[in-house]
N, C-alpha and C positions, 0 to 999 in steps of 0.2 A: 785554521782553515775550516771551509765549512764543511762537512761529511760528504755531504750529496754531491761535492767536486770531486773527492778521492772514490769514492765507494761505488762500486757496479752491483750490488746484492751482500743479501745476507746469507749466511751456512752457519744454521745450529746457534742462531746468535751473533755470530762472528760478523764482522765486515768483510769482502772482499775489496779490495783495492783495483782502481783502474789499472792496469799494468804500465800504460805509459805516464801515468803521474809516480811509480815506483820505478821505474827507468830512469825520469829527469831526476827522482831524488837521489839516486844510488850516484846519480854520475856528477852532481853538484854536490855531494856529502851533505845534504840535508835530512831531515827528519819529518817525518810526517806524522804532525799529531792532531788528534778532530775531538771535537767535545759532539755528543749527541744533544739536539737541543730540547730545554726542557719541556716538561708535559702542561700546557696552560691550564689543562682539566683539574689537576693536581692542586693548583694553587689555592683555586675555593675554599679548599679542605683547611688548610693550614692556617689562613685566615680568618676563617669561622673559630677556628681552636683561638687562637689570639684575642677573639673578640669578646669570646665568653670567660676566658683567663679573666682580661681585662675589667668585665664585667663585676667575676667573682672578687677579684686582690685590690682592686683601685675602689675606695668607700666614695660615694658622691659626695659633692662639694659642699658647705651649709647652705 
């Protein structure tokens, strides 16, 4: 589920939960679980790092 359906605010980090999306789970015995989605800024980073690996460990071709 996507967060931003269940989630009314944050406290300290935390999620708060819509209360009525914890109502319909409590009384359908479900669970509510949310992944936060990732940081696309982040991703740069990590691919630069791979690219310069790449650079160093992979000898060029003859």
């Amino acid at each position: 589920m996507n967060e931003k359906t269940v989630t009314t605010g944050h406290v300290a980090g935390i999620a708060v939960r819509n209360a009525a999306m914890v109502a319909f789970a409590r009384h359908y015995s479900v669970t509510i679980s949310t992944c936060e989605p990732c940081d696309p800024a982040s991703k740069g980073g990590s691919e630069s790092t791979v690219k310069v690996a790449k650079a160093d460990l992979v000898s060029p071709g003859p």
